[in-house]
C-alpha positions in Angstrom: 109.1 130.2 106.6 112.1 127.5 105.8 111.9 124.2 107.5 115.3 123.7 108.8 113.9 120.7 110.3 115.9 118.1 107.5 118.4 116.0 108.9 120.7 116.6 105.8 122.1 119.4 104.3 120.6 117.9 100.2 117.6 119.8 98.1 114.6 117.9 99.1 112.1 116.0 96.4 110.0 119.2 96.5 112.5 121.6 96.3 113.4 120.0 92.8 109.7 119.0 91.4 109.0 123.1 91.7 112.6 123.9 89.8 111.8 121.3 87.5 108.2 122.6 86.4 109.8 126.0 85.7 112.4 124.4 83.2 112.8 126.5 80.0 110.2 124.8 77.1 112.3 123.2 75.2 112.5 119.7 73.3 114.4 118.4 75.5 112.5 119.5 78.7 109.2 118.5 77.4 110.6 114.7 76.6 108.9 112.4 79.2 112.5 110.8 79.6 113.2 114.1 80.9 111.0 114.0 84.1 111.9 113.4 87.5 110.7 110.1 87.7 109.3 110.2 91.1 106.8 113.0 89.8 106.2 111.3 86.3 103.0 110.0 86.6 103.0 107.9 83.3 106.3 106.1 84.6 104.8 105.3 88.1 101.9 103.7 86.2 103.9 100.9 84.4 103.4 97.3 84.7 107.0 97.1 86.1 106.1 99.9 88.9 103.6 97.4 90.7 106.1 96.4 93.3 106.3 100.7 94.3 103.0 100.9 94.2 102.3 98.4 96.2 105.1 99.6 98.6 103.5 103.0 98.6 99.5 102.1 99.1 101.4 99.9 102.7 103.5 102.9 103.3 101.2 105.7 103.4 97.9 105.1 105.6 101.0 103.6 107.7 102.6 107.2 107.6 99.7 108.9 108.6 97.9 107.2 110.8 101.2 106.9 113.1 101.6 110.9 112.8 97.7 110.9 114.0 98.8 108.6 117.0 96.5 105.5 116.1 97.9 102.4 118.1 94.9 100.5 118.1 91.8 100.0 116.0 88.3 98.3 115.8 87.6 97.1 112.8 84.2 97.2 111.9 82.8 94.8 108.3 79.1 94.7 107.2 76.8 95.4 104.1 77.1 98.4 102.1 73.2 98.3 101.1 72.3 97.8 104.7 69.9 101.2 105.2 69.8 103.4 108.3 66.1 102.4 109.9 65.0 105.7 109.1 65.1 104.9 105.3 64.2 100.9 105.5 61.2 101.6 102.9 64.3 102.5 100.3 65.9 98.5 100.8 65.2 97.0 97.4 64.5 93.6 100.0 62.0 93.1 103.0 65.1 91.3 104.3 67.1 94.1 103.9 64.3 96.5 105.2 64.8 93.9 108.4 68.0 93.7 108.6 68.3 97.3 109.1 68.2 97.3 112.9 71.6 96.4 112.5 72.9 99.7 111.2 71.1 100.9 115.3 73.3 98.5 116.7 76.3 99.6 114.5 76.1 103.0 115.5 75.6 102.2 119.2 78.5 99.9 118.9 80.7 102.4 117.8 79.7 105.3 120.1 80.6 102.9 123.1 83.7 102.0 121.9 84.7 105.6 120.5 83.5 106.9 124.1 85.9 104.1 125.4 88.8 105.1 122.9 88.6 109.3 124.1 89.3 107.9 127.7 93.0 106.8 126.2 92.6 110.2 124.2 91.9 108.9 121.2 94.7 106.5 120.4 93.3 103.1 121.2 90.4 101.0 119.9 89.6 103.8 117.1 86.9 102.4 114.6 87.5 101.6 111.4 85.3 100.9 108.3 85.4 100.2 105.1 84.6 104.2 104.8 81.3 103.1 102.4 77.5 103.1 103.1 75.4 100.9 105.0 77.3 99.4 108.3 80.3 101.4 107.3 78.6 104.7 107.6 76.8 103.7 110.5 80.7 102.9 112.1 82.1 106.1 111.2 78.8 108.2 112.4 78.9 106.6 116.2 82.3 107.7 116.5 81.3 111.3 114.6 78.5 111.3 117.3 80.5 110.4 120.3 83.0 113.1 119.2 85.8 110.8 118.4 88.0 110.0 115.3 87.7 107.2 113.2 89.1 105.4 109.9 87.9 105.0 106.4 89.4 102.3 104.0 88.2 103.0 100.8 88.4 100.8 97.3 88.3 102.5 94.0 85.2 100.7 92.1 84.1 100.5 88.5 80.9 102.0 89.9 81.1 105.8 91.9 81.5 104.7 95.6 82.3 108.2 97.7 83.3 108.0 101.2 80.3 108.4 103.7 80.1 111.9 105.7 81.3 110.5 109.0 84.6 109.7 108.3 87.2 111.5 109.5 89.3 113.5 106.6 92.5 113.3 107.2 92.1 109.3 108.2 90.2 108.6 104.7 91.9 106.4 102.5 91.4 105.2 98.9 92.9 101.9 97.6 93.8 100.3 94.3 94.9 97.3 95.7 92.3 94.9 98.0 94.9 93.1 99.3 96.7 96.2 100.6 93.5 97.3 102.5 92.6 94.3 104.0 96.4 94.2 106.0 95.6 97.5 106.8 92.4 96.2 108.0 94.2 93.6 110.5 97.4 95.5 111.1 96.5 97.7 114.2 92.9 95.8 115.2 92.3 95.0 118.9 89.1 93.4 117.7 86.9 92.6 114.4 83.2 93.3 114.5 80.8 91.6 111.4 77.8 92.9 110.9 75.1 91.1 108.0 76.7 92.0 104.3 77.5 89.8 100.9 80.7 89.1 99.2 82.5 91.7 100.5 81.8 91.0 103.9 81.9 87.3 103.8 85.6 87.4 102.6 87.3 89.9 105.3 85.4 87.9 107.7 86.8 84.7 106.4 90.5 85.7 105.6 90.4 87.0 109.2 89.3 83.9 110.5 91.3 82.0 108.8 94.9 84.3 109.7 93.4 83.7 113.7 93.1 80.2 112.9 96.1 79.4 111.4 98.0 81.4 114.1 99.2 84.2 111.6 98.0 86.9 113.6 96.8 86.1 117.4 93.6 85.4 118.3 91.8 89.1 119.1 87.5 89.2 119.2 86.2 87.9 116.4 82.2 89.0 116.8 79.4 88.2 114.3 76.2 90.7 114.8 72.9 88.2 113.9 72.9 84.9 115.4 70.2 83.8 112.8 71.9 85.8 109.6 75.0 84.1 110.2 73.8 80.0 111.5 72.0 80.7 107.9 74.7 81.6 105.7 77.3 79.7 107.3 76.7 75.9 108.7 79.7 76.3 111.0 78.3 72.5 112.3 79.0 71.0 109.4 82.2 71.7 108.9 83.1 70.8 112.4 81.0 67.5 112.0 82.7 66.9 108.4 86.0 67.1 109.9 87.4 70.3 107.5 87.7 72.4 110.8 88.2 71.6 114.0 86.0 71.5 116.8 87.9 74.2 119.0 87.6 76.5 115.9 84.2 77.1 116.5 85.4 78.7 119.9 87.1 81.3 117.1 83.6 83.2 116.8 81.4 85.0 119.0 78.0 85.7 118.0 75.8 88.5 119.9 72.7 90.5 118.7 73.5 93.4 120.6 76.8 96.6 121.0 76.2 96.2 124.5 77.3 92.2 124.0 80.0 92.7 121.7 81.7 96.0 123.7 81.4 92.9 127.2 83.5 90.5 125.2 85.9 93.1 124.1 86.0 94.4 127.6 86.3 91.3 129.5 89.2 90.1 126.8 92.3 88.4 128.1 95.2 86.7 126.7 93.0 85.4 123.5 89.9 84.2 125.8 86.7 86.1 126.5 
């Protein structure tokens, strides 16, 4: 059936990618200048072409996730190589085998919150993941489990990383760009959960920190899962007592051990204070 639906009476981009595939095969047509540039994939990959593709990996999870009617999200950070406690005799660590009670409190966490989010049907405090393994596939399966939506931000990897099972489909979404994921990360969140990870985890937790403490975004729950994991990794005393942060940014983080101590904090939230 025709989709009368335009606003404009003009041949849309499809209309003349399909006329343009069934050109006669001739020199001329088979030239690369020849192709429509929006559908000329070696064109769109050009050095020059970063600033579109840049514009394109914002625009798109925008697109979609607006047409899905996501207004709000919980973003949810931790280690890919965390194991579900089923399968701690797989962690290449005893501390990993450990630290695997996390992934229970993970998917706990995100059943609450996704049981919360279906009460505003569906539209508010969605979870969101990096869309991986570990943490991230424990996110997506609470929400899978409690019968709710929930987000995927994939990265393409030199090493084969596929989307975990849990995610929903049509909100998975693969990036080139890092820096591109992590706005889209920050863009919608009513609240940023850490679980126990590495490199990956350390730095969204940090560049959100520091966007909350340096007042470009406003202050929204900022929760660290593992009071001992993180005291260890991070000597947030020392920087206070060495004078690089303030005092009062301290008051940035909440730690808890538990979902049913970070879903409190995020419940009892108002105006930037717990």
């Amino acid at each position: 059936m025709k989709d009368d639906s335009r606003s404009h009476p003009f041949r849309d981009s499809i209309q003349d990618a399909r006329a343009a595939r069934d050109l006669p095969d001739t020199p001329q047509a088979r030239a690369p200048a020849y192709r429509l540039a929006y559908a000329d994939e070696g064109f769109m990959m050009r050095e020059e072409l970063r600033p579109v593709r840049l514009q394109l990996e914002l625009l798109k999870p925008q697109l979609i996730m607006d047409e899905r009617g996501v207004e709000s999200t919980v973003v949810m950070f931790g280690g890919a190589r965390i194991p579900d406690p089923a399968h701690k005799d797989t962690a290449k660590t005893p501390a990993l085998a450990e630290l695997s009670r996390y992934y229970d409190e993970a998917l706990s966490f995100a059943r609450m919150m996704t049981e919360r989010s279906m009460a505003a049907y569906g539209r508010e405090y969605v979870i969101c993941t990096g869309g991986g393994p570990g943490v991230m596939e424990a996110g997506n399966r609470g929400a899978h489990e409690a019968g709710g939506q929930s987000i995927g931000l994939n990265i393409v990897l030199p090493h084969e990383q596929a989307p975990n099972a849990y995610v929903t489909p049509d909100l998975c979404f693969n990036f080139h760009y890092f820096a591109i994921r992590k706005m889209h990360f920050l863009m919608r969140a009513k609240a940023v959960c850490v679980f126990p990870g590495g490199f990956g985890t350390l730095d969204e937790m940090f560049e959100t920190l520091t966007l909350i403490q340096t007042r470009r975004m406003k202050r929204i729950p900022l929760i660290l899962f593992g009071v001992d994991f993180w005291k260890n990794v991070v000597n947030w005393e020392m920087l206070a007592e060495a004078g690089t942060i303030a005092r009062e940014d301290l008051e940035l983080v909440s730690f808890v051990e538990t979902a049913e101590d970070a879903v409190e904090i995020i419940a009892n939230w108002t105006n930037g204070h717990a």
